[in-house]
KEDO-615890 format. One record per residue: residue in three letters; y, z, x of N, C-alpha, C, O in turn. Coordinates in steps of 0.1 Angstrom, whole numbers, plus 5000, padded with zeros to 4 digits. Each point is the difference from the previous one (the first is absolute). Example, Ala and Ser with C-alpha at 12.3 -4.5 7.8 and 13.67 -1.06 7.14 Angstrom:
residues 2
ALA,4943,5078,5132,5012,5000,4991,5012,5000,5009,5000,5007,5010
SER,5011,4986,4986,5011,5000,5009,5011,5008,4992,5011,5001,5005
//
This chain:
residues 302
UNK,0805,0633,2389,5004,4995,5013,5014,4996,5001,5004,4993,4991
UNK,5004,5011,5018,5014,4998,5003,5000,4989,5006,4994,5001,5010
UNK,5011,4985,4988,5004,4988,5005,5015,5000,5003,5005,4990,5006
UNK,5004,5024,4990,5015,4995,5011,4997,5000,5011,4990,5006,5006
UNK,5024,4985,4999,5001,4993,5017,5001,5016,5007,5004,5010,4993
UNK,4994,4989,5018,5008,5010,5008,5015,5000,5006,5002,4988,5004
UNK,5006,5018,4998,5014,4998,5006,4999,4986,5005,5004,4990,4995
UNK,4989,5011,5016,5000,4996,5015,4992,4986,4993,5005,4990,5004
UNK,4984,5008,4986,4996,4983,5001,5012,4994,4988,5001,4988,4998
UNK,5006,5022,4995,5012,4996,4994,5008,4991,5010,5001,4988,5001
UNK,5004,5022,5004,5007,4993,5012,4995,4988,5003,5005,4990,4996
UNK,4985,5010,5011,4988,4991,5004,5010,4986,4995,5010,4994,5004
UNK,4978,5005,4982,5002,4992,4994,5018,4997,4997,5003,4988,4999
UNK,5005,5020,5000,5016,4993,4998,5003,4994,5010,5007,4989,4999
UNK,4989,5016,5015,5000,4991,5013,4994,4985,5000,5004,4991,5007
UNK,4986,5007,4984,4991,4990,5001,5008,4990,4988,5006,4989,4999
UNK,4992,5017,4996,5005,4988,4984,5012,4993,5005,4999,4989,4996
UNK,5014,5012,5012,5007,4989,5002,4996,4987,5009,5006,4989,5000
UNK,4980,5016,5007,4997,4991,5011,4990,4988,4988,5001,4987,5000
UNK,4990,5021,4990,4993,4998,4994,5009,4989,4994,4996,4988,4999
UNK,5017,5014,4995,5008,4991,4992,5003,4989,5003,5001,4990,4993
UNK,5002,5009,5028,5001,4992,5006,4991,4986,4998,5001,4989,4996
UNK,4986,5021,5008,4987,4990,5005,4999,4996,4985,4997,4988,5000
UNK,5006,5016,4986,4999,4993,4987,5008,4990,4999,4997,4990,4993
UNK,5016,5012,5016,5010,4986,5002,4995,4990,5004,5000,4988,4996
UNK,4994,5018,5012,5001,4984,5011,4980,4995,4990,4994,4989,5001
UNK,5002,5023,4992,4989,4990,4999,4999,4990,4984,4993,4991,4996
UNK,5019,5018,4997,5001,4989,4990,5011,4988,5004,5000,4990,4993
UNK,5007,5010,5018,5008,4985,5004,4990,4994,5003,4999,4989,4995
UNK,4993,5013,5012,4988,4992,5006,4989,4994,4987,4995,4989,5000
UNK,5003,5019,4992,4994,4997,4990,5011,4990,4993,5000,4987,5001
UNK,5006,5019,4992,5012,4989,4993,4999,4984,5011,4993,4992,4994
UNK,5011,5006,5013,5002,4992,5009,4983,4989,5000,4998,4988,5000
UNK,4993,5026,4999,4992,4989,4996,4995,4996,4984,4994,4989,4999
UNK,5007,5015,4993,5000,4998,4986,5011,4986,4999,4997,4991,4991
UNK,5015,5008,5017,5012,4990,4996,4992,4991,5009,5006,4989,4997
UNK,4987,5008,5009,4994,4988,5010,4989,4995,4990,5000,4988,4997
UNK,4992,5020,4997,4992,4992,4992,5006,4991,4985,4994,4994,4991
UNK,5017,5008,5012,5012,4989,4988,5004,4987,5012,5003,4989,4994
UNK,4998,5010,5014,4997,4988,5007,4992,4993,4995,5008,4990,4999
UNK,4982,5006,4997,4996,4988,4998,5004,4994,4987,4997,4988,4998
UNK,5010,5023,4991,5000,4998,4988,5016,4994,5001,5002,4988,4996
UNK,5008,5022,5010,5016,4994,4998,5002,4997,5014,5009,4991,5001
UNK,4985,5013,5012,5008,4998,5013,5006,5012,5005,5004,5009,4992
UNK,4995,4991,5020,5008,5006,5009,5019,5009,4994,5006,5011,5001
UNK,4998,4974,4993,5013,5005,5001,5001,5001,4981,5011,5006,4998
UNK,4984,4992,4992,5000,5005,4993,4998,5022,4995,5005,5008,4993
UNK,4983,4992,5016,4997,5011,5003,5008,5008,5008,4998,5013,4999
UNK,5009,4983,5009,5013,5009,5005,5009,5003,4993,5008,5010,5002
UNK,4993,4981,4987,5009,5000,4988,4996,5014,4992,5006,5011,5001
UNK,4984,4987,4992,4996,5008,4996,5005,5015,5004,5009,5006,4995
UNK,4982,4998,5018,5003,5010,5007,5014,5007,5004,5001,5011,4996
UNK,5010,4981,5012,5015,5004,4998,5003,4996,4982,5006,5008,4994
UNK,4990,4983,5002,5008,5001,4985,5002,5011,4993,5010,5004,4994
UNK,4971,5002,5007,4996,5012,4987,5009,5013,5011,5007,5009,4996
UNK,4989,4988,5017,5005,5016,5008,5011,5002,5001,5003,5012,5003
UNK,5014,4975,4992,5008,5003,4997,5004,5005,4985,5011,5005,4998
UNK,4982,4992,4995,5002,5003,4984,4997,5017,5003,5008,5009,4998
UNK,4980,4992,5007,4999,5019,4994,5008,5005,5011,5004,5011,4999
UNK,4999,4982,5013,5008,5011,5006,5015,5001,4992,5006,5011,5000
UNK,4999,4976,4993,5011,5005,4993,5001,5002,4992,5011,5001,4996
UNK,4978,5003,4996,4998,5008,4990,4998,5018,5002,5000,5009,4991
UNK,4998,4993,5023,5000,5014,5004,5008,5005,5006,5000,5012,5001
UNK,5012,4979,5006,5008,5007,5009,5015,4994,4990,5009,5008,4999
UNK,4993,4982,4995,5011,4997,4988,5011,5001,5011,5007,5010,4999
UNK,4995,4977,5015,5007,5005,5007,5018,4993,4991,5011,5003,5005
UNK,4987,4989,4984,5011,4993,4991,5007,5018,4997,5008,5000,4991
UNK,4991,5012,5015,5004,5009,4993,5012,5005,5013,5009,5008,4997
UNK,4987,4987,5014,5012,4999,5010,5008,4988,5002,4997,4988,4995
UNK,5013,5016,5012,5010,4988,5001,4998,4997,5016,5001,5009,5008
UNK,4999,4982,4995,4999,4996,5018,5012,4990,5004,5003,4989,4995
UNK,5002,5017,5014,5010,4990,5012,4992,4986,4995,4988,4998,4996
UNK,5023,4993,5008,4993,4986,5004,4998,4999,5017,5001,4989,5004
UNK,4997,5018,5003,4994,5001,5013,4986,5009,5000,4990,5000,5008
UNK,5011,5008,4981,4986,5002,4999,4989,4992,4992,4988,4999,5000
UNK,5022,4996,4995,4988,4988,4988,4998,4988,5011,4990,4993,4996
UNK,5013,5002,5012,5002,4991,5010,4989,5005,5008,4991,4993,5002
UNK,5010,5021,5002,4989,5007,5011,4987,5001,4990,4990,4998,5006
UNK,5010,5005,4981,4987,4995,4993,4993,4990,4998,4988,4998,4998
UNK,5024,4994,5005,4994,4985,4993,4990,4995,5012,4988,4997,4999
UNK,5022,5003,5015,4993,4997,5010,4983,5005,5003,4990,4994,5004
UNK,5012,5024,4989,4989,5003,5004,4986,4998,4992,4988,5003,5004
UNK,5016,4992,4983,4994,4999,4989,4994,4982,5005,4989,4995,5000
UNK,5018,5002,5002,4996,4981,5006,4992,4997,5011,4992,4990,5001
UNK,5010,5021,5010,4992,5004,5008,4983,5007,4996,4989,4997,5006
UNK,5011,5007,4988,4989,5008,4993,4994,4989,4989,4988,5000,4998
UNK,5019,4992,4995,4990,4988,4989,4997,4990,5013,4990,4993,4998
UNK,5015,5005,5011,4995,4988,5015,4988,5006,5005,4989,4994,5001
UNK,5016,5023,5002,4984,5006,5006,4990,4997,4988,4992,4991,5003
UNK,5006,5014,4985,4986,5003,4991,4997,4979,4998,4989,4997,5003
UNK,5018,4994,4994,5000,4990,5001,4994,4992,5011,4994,4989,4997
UNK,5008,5015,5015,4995,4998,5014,4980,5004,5000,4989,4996,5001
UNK,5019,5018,4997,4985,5007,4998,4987,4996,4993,4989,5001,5004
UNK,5015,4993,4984,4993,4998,4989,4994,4985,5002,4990,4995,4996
UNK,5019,5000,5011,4994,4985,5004,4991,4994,5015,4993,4990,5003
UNK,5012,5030,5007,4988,4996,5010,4987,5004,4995,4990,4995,5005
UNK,5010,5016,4984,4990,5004,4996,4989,4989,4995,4988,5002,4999
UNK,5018,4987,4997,4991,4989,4996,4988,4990,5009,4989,4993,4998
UNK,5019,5012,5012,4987,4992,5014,4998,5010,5010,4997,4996,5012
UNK,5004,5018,4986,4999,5005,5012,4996,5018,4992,5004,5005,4990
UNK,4989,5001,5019,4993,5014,4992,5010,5009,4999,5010,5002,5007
UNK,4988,5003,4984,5008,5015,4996,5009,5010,5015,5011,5003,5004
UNK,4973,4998,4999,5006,5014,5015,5008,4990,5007,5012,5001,4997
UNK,4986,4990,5012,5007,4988,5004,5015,4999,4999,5010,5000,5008
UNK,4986,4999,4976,5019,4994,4996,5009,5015,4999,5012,5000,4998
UNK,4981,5012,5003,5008,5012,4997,5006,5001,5019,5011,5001,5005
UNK,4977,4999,5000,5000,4998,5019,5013,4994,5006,5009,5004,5007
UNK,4989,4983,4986,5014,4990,5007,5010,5007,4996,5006,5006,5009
UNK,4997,4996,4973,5016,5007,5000,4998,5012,5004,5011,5005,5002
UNK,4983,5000,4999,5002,5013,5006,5009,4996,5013,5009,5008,5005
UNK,4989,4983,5000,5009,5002,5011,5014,4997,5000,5008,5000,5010
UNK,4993,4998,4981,5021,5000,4996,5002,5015,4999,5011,5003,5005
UNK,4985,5002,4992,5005,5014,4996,4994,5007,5017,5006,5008,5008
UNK,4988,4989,4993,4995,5006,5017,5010,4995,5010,5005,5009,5008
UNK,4999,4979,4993,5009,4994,5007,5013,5007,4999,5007,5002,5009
UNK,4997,5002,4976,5018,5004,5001,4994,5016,5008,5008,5004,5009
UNK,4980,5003,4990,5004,5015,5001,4997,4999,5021,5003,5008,5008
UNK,4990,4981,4994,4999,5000,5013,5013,4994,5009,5001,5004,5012
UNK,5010,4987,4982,5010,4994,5003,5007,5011,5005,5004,5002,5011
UNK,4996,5009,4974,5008,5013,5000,5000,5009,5010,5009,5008,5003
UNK,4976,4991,5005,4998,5014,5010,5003,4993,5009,5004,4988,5001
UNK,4993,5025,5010,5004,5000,5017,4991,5007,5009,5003,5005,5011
UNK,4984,4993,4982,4990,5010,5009,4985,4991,5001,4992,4993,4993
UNK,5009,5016,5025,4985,4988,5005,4991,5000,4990,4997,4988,4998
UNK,4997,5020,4993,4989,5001,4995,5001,4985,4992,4991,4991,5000
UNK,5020,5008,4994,5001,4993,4992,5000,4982,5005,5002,4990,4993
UNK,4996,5012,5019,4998,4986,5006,4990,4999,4999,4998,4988,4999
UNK,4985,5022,5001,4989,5000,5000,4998,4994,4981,4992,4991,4997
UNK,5016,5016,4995,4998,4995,4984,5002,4979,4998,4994,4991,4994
UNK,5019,5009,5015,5000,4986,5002,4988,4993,5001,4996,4992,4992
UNK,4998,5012,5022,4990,4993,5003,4988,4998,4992,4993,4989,4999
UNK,5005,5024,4995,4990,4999,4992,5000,4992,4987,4989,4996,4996
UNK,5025,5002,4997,5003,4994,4991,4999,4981,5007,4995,4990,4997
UNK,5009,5014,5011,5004,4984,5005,4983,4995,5000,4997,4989,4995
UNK,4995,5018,5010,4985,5000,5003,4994,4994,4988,4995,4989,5000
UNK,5006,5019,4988,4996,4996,4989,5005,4988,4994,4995,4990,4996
UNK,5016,5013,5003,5009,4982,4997,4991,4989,5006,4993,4993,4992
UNK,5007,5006,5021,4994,4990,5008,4988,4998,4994,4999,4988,4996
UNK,4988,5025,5000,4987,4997,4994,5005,4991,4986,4992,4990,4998
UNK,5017,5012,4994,5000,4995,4989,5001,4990,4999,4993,4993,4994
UNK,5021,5001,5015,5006,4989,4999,4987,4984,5001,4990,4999,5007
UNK,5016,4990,4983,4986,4993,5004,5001,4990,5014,5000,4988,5001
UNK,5001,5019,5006,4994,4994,5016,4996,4995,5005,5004,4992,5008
UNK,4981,5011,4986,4990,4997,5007,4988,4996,4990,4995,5005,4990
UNK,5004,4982,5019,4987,4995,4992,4986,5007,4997,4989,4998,5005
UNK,5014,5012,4985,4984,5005,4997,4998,5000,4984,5007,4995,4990
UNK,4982,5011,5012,4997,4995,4979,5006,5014,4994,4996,5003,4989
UNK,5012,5003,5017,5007,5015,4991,5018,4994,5003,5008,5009,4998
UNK,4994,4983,5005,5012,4992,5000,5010,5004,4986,4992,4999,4990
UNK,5018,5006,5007,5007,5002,4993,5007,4986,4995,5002,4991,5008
UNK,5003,5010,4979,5005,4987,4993,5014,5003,5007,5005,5011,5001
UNK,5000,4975,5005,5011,5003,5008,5015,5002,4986,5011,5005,5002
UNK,4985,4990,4989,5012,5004,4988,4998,5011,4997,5009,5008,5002
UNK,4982,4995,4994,4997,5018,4994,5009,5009,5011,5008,5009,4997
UNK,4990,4986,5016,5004,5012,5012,5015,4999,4996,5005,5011,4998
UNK,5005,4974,5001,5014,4998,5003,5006,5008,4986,5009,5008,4998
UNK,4984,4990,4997,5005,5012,4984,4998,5012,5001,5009,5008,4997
UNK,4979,4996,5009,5000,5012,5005,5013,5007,5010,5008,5010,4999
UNK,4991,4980,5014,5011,5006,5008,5012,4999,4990,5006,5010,4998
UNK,5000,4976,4991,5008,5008,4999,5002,5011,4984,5010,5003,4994
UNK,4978,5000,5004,5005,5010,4995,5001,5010,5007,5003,5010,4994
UNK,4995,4992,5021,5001,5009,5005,5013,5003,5009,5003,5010,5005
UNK,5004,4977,4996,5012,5001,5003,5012,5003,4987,5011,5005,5000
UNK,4980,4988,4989,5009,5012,4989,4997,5013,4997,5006,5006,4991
UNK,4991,4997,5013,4990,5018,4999,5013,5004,5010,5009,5007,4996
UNK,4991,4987,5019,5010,5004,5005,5015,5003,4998,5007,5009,5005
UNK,4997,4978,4986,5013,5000,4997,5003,5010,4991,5010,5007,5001
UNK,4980,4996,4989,5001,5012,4986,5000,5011,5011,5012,5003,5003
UNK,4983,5001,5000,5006,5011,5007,5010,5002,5004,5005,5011,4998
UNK,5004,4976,5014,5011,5000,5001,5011,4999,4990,5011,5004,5003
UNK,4988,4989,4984,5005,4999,4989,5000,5018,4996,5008,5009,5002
UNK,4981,4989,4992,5000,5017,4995,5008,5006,5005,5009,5002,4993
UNK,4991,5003,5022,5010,5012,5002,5008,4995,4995,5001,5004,4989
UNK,5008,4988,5013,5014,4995,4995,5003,5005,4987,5010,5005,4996
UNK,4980,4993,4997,4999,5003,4983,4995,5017,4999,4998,5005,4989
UNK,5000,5005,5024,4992,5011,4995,5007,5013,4994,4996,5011,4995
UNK,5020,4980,5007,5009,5015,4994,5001,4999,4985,5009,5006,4995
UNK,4983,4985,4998,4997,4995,4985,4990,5014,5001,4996,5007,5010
UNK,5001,4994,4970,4991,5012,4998,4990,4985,5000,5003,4988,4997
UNK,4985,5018,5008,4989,4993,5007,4993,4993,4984,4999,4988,4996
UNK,4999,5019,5001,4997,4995,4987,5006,4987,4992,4993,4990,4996
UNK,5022,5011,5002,5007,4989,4998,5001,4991,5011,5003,4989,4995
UNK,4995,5011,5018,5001,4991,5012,4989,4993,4997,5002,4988,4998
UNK,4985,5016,5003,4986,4995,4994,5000,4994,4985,4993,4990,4999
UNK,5013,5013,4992,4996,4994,4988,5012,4990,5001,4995,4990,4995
UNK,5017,5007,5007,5006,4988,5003,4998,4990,5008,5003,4988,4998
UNK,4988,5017,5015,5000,4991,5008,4982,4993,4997,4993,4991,5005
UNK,5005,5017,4985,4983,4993,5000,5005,4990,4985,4993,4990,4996
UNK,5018,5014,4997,5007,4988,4991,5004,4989,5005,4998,4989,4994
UNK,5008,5013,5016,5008,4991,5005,4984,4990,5012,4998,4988,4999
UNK,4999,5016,5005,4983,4993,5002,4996,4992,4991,4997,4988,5002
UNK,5001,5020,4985,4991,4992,4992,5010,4987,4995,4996,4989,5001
UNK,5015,5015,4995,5008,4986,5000,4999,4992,5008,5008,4990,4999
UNK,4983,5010,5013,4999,4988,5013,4988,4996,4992,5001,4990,4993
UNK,4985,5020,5009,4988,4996,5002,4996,5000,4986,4988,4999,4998
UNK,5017,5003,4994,4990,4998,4984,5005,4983,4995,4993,4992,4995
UNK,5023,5006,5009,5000,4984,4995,4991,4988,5012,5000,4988,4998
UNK,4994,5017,5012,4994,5002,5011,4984,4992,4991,4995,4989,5000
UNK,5002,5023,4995,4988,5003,4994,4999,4991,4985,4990,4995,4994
UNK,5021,5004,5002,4997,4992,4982,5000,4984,5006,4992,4992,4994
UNK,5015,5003,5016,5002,4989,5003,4984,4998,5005,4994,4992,4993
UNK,5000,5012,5014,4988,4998,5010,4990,5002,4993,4990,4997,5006
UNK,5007,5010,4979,4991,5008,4989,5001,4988,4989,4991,4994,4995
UNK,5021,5005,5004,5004,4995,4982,4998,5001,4993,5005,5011,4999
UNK,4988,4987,4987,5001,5004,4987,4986,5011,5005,4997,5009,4992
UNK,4994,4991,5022,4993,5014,4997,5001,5010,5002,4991,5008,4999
UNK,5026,4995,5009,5001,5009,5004,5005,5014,4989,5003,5012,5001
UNK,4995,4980,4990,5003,5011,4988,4994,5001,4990,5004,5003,4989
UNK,4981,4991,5017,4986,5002,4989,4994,5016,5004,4996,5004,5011
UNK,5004,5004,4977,5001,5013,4998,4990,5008,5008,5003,5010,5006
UNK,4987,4984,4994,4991,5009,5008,5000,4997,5018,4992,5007,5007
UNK,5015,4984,4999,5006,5001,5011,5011,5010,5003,5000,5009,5008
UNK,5008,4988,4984,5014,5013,4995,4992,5014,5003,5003,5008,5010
UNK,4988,4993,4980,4994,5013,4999,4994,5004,5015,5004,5010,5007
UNK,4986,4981,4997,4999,5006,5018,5007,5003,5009,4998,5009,5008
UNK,5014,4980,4993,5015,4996,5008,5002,5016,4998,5000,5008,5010
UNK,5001,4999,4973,5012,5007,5003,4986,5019,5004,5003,5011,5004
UNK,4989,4986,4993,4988,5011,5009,4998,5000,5014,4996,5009,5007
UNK,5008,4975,4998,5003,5004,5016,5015,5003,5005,5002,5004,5011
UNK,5006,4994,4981,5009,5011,5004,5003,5013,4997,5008,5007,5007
UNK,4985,4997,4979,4999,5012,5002,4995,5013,5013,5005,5011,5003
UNK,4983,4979,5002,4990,5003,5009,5008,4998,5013,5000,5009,5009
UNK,5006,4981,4993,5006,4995,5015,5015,5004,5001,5006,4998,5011
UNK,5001,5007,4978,5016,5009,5001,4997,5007,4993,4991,5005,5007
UNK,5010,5002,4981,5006,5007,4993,4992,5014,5007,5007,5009,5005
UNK,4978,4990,4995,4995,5013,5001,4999,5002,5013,4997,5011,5003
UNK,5004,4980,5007,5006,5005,5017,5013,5001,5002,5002,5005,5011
UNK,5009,4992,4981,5009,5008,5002,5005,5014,4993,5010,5008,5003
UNK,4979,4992,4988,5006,5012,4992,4988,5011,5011,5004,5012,5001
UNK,4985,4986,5006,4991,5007,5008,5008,5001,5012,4998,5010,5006
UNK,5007,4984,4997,5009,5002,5015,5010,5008,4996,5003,5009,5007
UNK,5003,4989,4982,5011,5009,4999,5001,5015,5000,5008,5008,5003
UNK,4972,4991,4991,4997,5017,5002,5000,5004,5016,5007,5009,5004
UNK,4985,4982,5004,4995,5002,5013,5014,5002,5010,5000,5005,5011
UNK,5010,4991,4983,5013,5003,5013,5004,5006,4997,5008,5003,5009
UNK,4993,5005,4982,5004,5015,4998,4994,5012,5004,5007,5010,4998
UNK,4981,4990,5008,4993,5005,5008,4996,5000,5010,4997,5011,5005
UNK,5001,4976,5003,4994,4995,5012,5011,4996,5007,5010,4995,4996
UNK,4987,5006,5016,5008,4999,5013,4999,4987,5001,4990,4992,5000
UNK,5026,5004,5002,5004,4980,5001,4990,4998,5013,4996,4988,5002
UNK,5001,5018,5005,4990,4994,5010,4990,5000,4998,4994,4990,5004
UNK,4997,5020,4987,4985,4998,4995,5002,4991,4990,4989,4994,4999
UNK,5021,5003,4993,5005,4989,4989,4996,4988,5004,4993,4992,4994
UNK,5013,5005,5021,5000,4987,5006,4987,4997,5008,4998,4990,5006
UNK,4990,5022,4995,4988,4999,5004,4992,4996,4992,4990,4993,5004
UNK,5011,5009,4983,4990,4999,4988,5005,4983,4996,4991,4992,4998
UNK,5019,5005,5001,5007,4989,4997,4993,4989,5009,4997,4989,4996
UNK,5002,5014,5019,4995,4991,5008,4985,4996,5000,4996,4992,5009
UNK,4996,5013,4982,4986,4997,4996,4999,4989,4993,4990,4992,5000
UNK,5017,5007,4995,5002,4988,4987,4994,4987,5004,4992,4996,4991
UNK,5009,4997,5017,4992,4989,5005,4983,5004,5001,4993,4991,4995
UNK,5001,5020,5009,4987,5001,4997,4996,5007,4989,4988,5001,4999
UNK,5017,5004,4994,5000,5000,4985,4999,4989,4991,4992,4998,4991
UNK,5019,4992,5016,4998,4990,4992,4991,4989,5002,4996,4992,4992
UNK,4999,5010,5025,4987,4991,5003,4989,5003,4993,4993,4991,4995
UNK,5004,5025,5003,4990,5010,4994,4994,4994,4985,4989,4997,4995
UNK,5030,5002,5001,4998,4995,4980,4996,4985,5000,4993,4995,4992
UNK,5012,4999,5017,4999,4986,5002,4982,4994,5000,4995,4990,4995
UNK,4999,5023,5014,4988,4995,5001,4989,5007,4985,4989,5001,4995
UNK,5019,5001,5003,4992,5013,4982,5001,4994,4990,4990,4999,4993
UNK,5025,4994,5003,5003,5001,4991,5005,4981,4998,5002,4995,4989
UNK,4998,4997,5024,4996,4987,5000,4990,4988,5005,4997,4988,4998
UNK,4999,5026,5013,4987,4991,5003,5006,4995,5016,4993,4993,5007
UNK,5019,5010,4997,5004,4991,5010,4998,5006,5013,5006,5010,5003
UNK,4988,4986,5004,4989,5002,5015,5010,4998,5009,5008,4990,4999
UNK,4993,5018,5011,5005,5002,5011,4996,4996,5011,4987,5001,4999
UNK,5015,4994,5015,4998,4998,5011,4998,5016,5008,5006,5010,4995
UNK,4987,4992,5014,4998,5006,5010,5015,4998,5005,5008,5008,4995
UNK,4996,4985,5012,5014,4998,5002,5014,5006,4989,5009,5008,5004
UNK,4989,4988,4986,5010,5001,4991,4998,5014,4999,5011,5007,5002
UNK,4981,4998,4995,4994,5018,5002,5013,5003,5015,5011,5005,5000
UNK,4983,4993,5006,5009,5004,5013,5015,4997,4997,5007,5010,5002
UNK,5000,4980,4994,5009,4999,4998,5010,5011,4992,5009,5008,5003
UNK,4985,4989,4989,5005,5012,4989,5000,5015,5003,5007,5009,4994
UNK,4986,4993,5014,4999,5014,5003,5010,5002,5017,5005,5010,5004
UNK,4994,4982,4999,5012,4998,5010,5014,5002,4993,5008,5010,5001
UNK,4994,4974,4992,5012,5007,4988,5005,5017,4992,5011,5005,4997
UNK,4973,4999,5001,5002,5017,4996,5004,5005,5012,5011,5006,5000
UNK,4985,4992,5008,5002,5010,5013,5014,4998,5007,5004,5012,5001
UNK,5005,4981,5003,5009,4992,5003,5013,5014,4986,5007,5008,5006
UNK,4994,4989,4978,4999,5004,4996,5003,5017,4996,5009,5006,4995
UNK,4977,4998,5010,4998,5016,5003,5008,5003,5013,5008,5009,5001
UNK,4988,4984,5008,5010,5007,5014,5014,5000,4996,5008,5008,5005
UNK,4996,4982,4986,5019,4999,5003,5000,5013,4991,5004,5011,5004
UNK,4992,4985,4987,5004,5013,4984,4998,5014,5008,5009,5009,5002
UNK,4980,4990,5002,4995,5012,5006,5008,5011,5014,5001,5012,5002
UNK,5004,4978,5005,5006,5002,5014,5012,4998,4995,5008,5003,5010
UNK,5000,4995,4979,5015,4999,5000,5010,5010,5000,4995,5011,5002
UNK,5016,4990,4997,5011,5010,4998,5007,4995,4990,5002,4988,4998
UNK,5004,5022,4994,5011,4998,4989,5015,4987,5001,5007,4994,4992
UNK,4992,5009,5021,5008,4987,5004,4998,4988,5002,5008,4992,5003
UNK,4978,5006,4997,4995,4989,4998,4993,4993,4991,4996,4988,4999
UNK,5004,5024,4992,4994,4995,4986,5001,4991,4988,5008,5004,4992
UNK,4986,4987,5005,5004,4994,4987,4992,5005,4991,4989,5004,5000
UNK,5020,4995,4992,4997,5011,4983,4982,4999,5001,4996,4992,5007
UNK,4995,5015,4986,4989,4997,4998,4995,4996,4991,4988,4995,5000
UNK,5023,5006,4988,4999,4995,4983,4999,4985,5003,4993,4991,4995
UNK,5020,5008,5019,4998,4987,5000,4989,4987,5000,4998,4989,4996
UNK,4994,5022,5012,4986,4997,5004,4990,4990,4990,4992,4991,5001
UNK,5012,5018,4989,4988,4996,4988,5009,4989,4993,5012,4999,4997
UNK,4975,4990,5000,5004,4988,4996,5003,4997,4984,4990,4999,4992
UNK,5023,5000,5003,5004,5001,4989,4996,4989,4990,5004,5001,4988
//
């Protein structure tokens, strides 16, 4: 019996496997992200962020060896910023994650990065993405007196990691005429020098008991190394707009893993929320033009 492909499911499948690489991104960040939450109770919040930028700066500069170029001091200045910016976001992140669900805390920041690409445009549709974002915000925000009430700190970390989500992108471009590689592995160095002495201060003598070490550095494998090395396949193939469609799922993904893989129960409401946030999201990415676009790489959370 003959089991080669035909031309045509050849093709098929070459068509498929970049998308395929995508949806493996975003489902090992989500995974990762939850593997580093169950080190919460053992080192904390901000110990475990440590971990995460610490180990994801070690192998990224061990892969890209950006010590092999020489940079302006206007570009090490444009790293530094963006690298400080990026240990504030995973730091932010990592500390709403402690009172507030997975899908949730990806939802809020999601809207820093929604916010710069809607600032950017000039078209009605995109006042409809507003609303819808604005819609979902409102469900989240804690409001209102009911028993699905969000921890009002979890949210203020969240928003601002979401207003750092925003600035990295504005940072980023500034830094994007860097080879990307070295722009990323300096600036996730220059992070971890925020958030790992961050993390020993707030851990102390257990933040470098070995077998925390050892999980710390399996959720970053899981939550950088192997979604950025999977995106890197997927943009070389996929259209920056279907890039920025796949990218925009990520909050119900992460509600999805949240409810699998921690146990953490959602509201009927908060369901709505989040998928408002997707939607919101999908119309900008989706409805945009080249001149309105912000990178898509940027998209994904480093």
């Amino acid at each position: 019996m003959n089991f080669a492909l035909s031309p045509a499911r050849n093709r098929a499948a070459a068509n498929l496997a970049p998308y395929a690489a995508m949806l493996g991104a975003i489902l090992t960040l989500v995974i990762g992200t939850s593997l580093a939450k169950q080190l919460f109770p053992l080192v904390g919040a901000e110990a475990t962020s440590g971990y995460r930028v610490g180990f994801a700066a070690i192998l990224l500069l061990l892969i890209w060896r950006p010590w092999r170029t020489r940079l302006a001091t206007r570009d090490l200045l444009a790293v530094a910023q963006y690298g400080a910016v990026m240990g504030l976001m995973n730091l932010s992140f990592y500390m709403a994650l402690r009172t507030i669900p997975l899908g949730v805390a990806i939802a809020i920041e999601f809207l820093g990065p929604l916010t710069v690409a809607l600032l950017l445009s000039r078209r009605l549709v995109h006042f409809g993405a507003v609303g819808l974002a604005v819609a979902g915000l409102a469900l989240l925000l804690p409001i209102r007196a009911t028993g699905s009430t969000l921890d009002p700190t979890g949210v203020a970390y969240a928003l601002m990691a979401a207003i750092c989500w925003g600035l990295y992108i504005v940072l980023g471009k500034r830094a994007s005429h860097l080879h990307s590689g070295h722009a990323v592995s300096l600036g996730m160095a220059t992070a971890a020098l925020i958030v790992v002495p961050v993390g020993i201060y707030s851990a102390g003598a257990d933040f470098f008991t070995l077998h925390f070490m050892l999980v710390g550095l399996g959720a970053a494998i899981l939550s950088s190394a192997i979604p950025y090395s999977l995106e890197m396949v997927a943009l070389k193939h996929i259209p920056p707009r279907n890039f920025g469609v796949l990218v925009s799922i990520e909050p119900a993904v992460g509600a999805i893993a949240g409810v699998l893989l921690l146990g953490e129960m959602l509201s009927a409401v908060q369901w709505l929320a989040i998928m408002l946030v997707v939607g919101a999201s999908v119309v900008t990415v989706a409805t945009g033009t080249a001149s309105e676009a912000v990178d898509d790489d940027m998209l994904a959370q480093p």
